[in-house]
VOROVO-259584 format. One record per residue: residue number from 1; residue in three letters; y, x, z of N, C-alpha, C in turn. Coordinates in steps of 0.02 Angstrom, whole numbers, plus 50000, padded with zeros to 5 digits. Last residue first. Layout:
- i/aa/n.v/n.u/n.w/ca.v/ca.u/ca.w/c.v/c.u/c.w
- NUM/ALA/Y/X/Z/Y/X/Z/Y/X/Z .
...
***
This chain:
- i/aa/n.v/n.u/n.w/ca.v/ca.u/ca.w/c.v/c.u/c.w
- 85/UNK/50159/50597/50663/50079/50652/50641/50076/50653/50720 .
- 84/UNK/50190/50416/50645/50205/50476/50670/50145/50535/50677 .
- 83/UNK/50326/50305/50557/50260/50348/50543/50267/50418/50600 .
- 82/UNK/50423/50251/50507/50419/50259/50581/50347/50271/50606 .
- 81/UNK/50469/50265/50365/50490/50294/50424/50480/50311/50509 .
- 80/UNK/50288/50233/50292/50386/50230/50320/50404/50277/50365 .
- 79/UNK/50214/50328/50149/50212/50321/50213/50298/50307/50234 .
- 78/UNK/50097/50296/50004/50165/50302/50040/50168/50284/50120 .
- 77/UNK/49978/50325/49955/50018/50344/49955/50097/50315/49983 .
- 76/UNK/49848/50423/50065/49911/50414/50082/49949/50397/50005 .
- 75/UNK/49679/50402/50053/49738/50440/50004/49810/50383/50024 .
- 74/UNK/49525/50394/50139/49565/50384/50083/49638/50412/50065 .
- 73/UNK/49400/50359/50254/49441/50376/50226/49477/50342/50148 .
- 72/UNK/49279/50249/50206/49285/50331/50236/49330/50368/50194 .
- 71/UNK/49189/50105/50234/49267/50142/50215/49247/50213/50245 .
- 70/UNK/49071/49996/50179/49083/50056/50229/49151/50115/50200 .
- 69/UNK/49054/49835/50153/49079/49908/50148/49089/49940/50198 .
- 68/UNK/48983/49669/50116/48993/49741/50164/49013/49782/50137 .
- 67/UNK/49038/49531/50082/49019/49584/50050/49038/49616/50102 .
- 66/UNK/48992/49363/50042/48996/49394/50093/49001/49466/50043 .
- 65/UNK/49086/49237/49914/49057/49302/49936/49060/49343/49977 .
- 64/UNK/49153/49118/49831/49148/49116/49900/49079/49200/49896 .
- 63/UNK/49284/49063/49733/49212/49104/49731/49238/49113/49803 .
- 62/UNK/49368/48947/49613/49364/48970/49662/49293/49007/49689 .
- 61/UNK/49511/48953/49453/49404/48926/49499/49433/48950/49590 .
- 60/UNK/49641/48954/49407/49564/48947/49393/49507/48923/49401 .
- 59/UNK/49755/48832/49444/49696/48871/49469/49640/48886/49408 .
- 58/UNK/49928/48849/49364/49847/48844/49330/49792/48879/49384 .
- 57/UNK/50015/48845/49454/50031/48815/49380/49957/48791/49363 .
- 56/UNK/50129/48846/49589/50030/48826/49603/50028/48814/49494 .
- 55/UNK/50258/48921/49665/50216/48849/49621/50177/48876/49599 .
- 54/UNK/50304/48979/49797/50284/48976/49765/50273/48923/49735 .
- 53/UNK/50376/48923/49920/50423/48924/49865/50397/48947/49785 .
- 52/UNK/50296/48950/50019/50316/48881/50005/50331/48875/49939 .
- 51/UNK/50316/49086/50070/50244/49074/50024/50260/48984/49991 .
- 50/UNK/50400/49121/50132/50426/49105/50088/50368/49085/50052 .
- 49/UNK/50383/49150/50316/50339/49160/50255/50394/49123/50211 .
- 48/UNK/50431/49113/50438/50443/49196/50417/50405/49219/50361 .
- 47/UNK/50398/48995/50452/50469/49010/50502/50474/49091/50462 .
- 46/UNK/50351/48900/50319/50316/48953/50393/50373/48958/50409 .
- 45/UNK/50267/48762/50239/50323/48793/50245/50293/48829/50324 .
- 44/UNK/50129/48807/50138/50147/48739/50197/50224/48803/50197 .
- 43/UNK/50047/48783/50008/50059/48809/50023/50115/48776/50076 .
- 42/UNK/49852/48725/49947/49929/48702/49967/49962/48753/50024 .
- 41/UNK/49738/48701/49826/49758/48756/49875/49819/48728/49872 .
- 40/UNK/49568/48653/49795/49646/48658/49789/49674/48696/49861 .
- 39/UNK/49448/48716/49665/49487/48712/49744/49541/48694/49727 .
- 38/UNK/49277/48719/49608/49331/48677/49611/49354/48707/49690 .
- 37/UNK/49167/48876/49623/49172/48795/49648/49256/48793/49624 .
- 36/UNK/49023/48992/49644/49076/48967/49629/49086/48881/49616 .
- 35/UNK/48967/49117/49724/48977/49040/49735/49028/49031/49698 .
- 34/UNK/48870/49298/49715/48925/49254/49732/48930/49155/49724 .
- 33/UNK/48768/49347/49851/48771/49296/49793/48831/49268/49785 .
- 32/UNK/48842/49493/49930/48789/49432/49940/48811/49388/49850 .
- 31/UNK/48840/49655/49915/48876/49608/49893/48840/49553/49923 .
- 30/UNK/48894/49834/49970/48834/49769/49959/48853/49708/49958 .
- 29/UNK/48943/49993/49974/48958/49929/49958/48891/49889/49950 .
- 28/UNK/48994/50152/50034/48935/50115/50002/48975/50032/50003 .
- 27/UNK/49118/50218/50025/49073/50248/50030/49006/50223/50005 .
- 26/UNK/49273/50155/49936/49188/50130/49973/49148/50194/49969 .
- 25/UNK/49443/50199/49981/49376/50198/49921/49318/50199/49985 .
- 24/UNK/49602/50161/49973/49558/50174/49976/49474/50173/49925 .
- 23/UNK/49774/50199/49969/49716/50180/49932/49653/50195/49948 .
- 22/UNK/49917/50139/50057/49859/50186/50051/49799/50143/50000 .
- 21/UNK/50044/50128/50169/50034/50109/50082/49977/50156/50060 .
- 20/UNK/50098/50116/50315/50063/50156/50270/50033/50119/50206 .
- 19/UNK/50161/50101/50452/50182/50057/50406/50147/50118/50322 .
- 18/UNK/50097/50236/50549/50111/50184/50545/50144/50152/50486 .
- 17/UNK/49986/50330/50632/50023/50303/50584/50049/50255/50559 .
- 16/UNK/49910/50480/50725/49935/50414/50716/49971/50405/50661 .
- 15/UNK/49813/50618/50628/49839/50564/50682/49858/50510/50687 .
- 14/UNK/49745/50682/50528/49835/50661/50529/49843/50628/50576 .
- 13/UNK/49600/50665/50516/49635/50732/50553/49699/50720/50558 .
- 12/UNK/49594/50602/50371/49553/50631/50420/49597/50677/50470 .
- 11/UNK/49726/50478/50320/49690/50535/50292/49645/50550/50372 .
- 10/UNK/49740/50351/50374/49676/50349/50326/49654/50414/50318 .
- 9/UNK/49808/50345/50538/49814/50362/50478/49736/50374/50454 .
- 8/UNK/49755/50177/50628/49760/50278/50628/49769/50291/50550 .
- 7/UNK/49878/50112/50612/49867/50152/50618/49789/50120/50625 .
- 6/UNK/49910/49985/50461/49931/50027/50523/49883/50056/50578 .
- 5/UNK/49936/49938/50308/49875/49969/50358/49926/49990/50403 .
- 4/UNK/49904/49898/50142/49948/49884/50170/49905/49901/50272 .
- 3/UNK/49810/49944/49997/49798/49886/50061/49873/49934/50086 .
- 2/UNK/49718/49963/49837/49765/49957/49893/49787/49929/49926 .
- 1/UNK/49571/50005/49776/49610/49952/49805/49670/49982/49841 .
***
């Protein structure tokens, strides 16, 4: 997966960090039953989202699932400018 993260940096030992583009990986994982169901989904106008301007063509489905993970660590790849070791 990759996720979008601010600090502490993902690698072990790098210190603080900030605006970081990183991939991670599950040490362990456990799922609950997944659910599936009919949804609709509406996107509202925001002061600092553009999410409005999307159009909605074809929902698939919709699934509802608890799942635990345990993160440890992972792999920098990209770090901004205002990142600090």
């Amino acid at each position: 997966m990759a996720h979008h993260r601010w600090l502490p940096s993902v690698e072990k030992g790098k210190g603080l960090a900030l605006d970081e583009l990183i991939e991670s990986g599950a040490a362990a994982f456990e799922g609950g039953q997944p659910w599936v169901g009919d949804a609709e989904l509406e996107l509202f106008e925001a002061p600092t989202e553009e999410l409005a301007r999307l159009e909605i063509h074809e929902p698939i489905a919709a699934y509802y699932r608890q799942v635990g993970v345990v993160w440890d660590g992972g792999r920098l790849l990209e770090s901004g400018t205002s990142g600090a070791e």
